[in-house]
N, C-alpha and C positions, 0 to 999 in steps of 0.2 A: 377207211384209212387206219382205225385205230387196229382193227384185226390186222390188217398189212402187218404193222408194227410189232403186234406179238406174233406173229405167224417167223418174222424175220429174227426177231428176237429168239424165238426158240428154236429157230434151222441153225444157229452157228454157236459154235463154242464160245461162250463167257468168258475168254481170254482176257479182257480189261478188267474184270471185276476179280478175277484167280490171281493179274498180276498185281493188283490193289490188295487181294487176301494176303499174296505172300511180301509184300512190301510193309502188310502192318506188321504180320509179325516178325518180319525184321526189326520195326523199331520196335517195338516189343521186345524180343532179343537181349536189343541194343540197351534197353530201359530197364533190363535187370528181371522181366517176368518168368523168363524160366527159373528165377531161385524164388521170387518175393511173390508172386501169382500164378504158382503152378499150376492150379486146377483150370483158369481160366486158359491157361496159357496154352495147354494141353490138349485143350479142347478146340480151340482154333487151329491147333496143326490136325488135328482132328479132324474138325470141317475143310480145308482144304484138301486134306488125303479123299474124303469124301467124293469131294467137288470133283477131282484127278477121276477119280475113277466110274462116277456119272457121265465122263467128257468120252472118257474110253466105253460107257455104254449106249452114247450120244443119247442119254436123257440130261438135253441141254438147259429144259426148267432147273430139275432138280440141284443142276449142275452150279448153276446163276445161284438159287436158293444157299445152295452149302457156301458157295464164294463168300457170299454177301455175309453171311451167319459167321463165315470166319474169318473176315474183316472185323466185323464188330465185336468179335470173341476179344481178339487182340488189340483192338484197342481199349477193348474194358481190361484187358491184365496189364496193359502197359500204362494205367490209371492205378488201377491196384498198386504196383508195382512199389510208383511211385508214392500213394500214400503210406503203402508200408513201409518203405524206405525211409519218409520224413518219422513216422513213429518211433521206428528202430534209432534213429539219429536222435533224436529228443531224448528215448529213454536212455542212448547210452552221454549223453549229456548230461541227464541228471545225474545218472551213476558215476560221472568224474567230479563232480560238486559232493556228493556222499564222501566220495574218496579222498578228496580233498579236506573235505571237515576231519575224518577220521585220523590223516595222517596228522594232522595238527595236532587232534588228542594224542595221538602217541607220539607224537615227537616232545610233548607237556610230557608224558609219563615218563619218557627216556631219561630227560632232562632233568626229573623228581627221584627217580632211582638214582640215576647217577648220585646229585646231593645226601642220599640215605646211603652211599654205599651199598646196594643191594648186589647182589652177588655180579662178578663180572661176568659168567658164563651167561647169565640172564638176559644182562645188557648187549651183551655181542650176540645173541641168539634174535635178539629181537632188533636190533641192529641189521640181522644178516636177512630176515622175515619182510624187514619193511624195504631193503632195496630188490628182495626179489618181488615183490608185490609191485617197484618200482618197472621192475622187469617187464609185469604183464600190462602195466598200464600201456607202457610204450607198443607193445603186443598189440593190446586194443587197436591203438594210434593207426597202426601199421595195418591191420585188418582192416579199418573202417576207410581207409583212404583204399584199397582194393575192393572197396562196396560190401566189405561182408560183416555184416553187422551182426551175425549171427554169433561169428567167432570174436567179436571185438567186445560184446555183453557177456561172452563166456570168461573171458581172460578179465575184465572189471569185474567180475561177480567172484571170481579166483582173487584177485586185488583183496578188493573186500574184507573176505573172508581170511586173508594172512593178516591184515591189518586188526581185523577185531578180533584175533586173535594173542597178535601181539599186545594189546590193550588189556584183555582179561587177564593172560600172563603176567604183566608186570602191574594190574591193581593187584591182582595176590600178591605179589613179590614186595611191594610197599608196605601193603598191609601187614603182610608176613613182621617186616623191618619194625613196622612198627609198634608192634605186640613186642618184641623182642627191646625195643628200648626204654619201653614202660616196663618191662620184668626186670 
């Protein structure tokens, strides 16, 4: 009986287990693994092309084998996927909490220059730094609600870096002011 079973099992195309292959990596797909789990992801369209063309040599073992192999490919990327995605979300979490503390120091330094009179070009330059830094935050915003977390850590890492840059600018420009009231 059991021979029956593999004898039967290996005379007909693996049709269920190839429509199973390509249904994971649909939700695969669907789960974001072709950006966030590429190698795995790859690799199950991979095994399925495999599988296609065992069916076309009606080596229907090997055929089951590749199915099976690229079912499970895709569900392991559409797991990846998924945990890279919660990483990428956290880290660009933290980096709106970073960004948020920073603008606070400089919106304290804006508000300190102003009092000292530090030059106006100063204040309007860092002024114009911190809404375009405002700019890319929203940037982010807009990337990470289209799942692309890639480009939504680029644009807070560009944040960032105008904001702590406006920071270092106007502590010299204080500092500057204040050497200058002591002389």
């Amino acid at each position: 009986m059991l021979a029956f079973v593999l004898l039967a099992a290996c005379g007909t195309p693996p049709h269920k287990e190839m429509d199973q292959a390509q249904g994971a990596i649909d939700a695969a797909r669907a789960a974001g693994a072709d950006r966030y789990a590429v190698e795995t992801f790859t690799a199950a369209q991979r095994s399925l092309t495999l599988a296609t063309q065992a069916v076309d040599q009606r080596d229907y073992r090997l055929a089951l084998n590749h199915a099976i192999e690229s079912r499970e490919q895709a569900q392991t990327s559409a797991r990846l996927s998924a945990e890279t995605q919660g990483r990428l979300r956290g880290d660009m979490e933290r980096s709106k909490s970073e960004i948020r503390t920073l603008v606070a120091q400089a919106t304290g330094r804006l508000s300190t220059a102003e009092k000292m009179r530090v030059a106006r070009r100063i204040v309007s330059e860092s002024r114009q730094s911190l809404a375009a830094a405002d700019g890319l935050v929203q940037k982010a915003d807009a990337a990470a609600q289209a799942q692309d977390f890639s480009a939504a850590q680029a644009a807070l890492s560009g944040a960032k870096q105008r904001i702590s840059q406006v920071i270092t600018r106007l502590d010299a420009a204080i500092g500057a002011q204040k050497v200058r009231r002591r002389g």
